[in-house]
N, C-alpha and C positions, 0 to 999 in steps of 0.2 A: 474819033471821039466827038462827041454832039458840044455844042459849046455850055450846055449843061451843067455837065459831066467834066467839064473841065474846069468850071466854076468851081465846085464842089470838092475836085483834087484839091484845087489851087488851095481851098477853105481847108480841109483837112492836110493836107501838108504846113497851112498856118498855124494848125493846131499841135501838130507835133514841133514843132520849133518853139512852140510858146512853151509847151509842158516840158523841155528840154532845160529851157532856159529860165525855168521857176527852181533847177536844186543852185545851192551855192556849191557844192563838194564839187570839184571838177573832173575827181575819179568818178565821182557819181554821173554826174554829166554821160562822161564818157562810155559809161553803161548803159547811160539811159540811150545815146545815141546808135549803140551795137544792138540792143535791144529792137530797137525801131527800124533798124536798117533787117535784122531777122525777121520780124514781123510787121515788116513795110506797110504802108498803108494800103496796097491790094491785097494784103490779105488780113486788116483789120477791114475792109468793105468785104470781105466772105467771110470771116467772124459774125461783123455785126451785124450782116442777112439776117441771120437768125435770132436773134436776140428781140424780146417785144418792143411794141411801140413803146408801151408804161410799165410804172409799177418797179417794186426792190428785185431788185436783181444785185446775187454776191459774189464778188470775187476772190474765191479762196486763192490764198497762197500771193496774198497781192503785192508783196515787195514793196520797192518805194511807190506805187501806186500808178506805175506809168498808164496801163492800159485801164484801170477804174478813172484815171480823171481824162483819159482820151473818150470815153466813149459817155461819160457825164457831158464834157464840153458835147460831144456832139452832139446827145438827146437830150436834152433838159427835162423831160416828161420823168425819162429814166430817175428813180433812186438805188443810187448803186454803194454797198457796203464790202469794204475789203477786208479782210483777217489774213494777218501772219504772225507769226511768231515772235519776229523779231522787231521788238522793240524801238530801235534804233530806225530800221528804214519804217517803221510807223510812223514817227515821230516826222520824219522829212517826210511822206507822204502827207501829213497834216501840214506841215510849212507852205508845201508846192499847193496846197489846192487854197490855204490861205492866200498865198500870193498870185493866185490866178481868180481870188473868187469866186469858187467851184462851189456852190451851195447845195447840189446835189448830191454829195459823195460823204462818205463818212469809213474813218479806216480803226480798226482795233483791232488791241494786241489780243490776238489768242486763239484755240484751239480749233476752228468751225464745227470739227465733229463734238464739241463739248457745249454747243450752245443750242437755244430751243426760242424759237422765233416768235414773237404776239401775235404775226397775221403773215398768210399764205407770201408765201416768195412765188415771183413772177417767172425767174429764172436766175442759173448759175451759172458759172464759168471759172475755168480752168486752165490756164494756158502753161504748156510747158512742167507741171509740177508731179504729177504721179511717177515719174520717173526715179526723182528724187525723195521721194517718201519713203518709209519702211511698207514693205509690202499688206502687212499685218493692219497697218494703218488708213488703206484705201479702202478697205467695206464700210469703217464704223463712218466716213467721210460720207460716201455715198449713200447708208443709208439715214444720215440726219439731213441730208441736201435730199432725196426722195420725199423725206417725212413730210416735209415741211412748204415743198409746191405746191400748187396750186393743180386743178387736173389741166393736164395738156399743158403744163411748165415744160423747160426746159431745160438740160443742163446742156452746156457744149464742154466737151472735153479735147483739147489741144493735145498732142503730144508728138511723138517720136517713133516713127515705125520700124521695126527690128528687122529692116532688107541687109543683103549680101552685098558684099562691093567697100566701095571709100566711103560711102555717105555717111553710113556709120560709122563709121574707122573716126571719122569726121567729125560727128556730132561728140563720140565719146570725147575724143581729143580736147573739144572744146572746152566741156561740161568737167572732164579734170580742170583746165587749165581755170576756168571761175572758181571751183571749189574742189583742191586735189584730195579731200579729206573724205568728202559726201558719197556714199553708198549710192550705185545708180544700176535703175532693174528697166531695160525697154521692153514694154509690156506688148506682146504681140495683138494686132485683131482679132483674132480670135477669144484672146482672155480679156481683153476691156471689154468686148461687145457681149459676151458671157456673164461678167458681174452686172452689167448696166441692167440688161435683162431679168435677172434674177429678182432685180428692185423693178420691174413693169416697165420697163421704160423700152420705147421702138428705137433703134439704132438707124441713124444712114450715119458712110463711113463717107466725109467728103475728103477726099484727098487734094493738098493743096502740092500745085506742081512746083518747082522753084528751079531759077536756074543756079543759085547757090547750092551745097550741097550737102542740102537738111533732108531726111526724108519723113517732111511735114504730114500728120493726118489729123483731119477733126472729126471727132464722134458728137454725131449731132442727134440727141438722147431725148424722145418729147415722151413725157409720164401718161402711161396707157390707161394703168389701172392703179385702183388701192394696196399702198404697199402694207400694209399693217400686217396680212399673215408671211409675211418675208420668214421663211426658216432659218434664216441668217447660216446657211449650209454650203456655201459654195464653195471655201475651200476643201468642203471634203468629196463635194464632183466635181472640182477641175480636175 
């Protein structure tokens, strides 16, 4: 490693310590820190490859806001807006970016596929969450995050790949033990890169390796063409 490049860990691992240490809740904390250990900083540096220089970029499904105020601190150009549902880690995502000074970021409660934007988004992101959605509910998401890019926008879609073996044995294990109530569908390759499609968008599938055992993939989605005549038909050619 160039002495660079280790500068720049060094500075990004600063960065995760500080945004750890912005919640007061110490269960919180505590999440926030399994979180960050699952999505270490190598592979928030192949996230944020792809993500632009500038401009609004949202992060649906933002929880307490850990990766919307990690990748604000790191690009300041960036304006990044979070939406989730719940209320509650809204509310501590606005604390933590108070308390850190994050003047970039902005988090609100509510539905992403229900809102309609003043001026073209740059790019979107998704890490972890289509899994946990009702299935019904990831087209109408997808096609207000298409509406609303810019041309040659991007969405990254993070999630879970539905291999054979412990990995998954693993991941579901997990994802009961955070929430044993939550409804969980691992959407294969084929049907994420199928719906992405459907809304114009060109797919590379970058698969992030781990030696934990997640079996990590990102669908890296950049907006080909005008979605507007979308048949909104794909559930009935999957």
């Amino acid at each position: 490693m160039s002495v660079a490049s280790a500068e720049a860990a060094s500075r990004a691992g600063e960065s995760l310590g500080r945004i750890i240490r912005a919640y007061d809740d110490p269960v919180v904390r505590s999440y926030c820190a399994v979180r960050f250990m699952i999505l270490r900083q190598r592979f928030l540096f192949e996230i944020g490859q792809y993500l632009p220089s500038s401009g609004q970029v949202l992060d649906i499904g933002c929880g307490f806001g850990l990766f919307a105020l990690y990748f604000a601190t790191r690009n300041p150009a960036l304006q990044i807006r979070g939406f989730d549902l719940n209320a509650r880690r809204i509310e501590m995502a606005r604390q933590a970016a108070a308390r850190l000074d994050v003047q970039n970021v902005r988090f609100q409660v509510g539905d992403a596929a229900a809102f309609r934007f003043d001026e073209s988004i740059a790019a979107a992101y998704m890490l972890d969450l289509i899994h946990h959605i009702p299935q019904a509910s990831v087209e109408p998401l997808i096609a207000t995050i298409a509406s609303n890019l810019r041309p040659g926008g991007r969405l990254l879609v993070k999630d879970i790949e539905p291999t054979g073996g412990g990995k998954l044995a693993f991941t579901w294990a997990l994802d009961k033990l955070m929430d044993w109530k939550a409804p969980l569908r691992y959407w294969t390759p084929t049907e994420v890169s199928r719906l992405l499609q459907s809304f114009g968008f060109e797919i590379y599938q970058h698969r992030m390796i781990d030696y934990l055992p997640y079996p990590h993939i990102l669908y890296v989605s950049t907006l080909a063409r005008d979605t507007s005549g979308h048949d909104r038909s794909y559930w009935q050619r999957a």
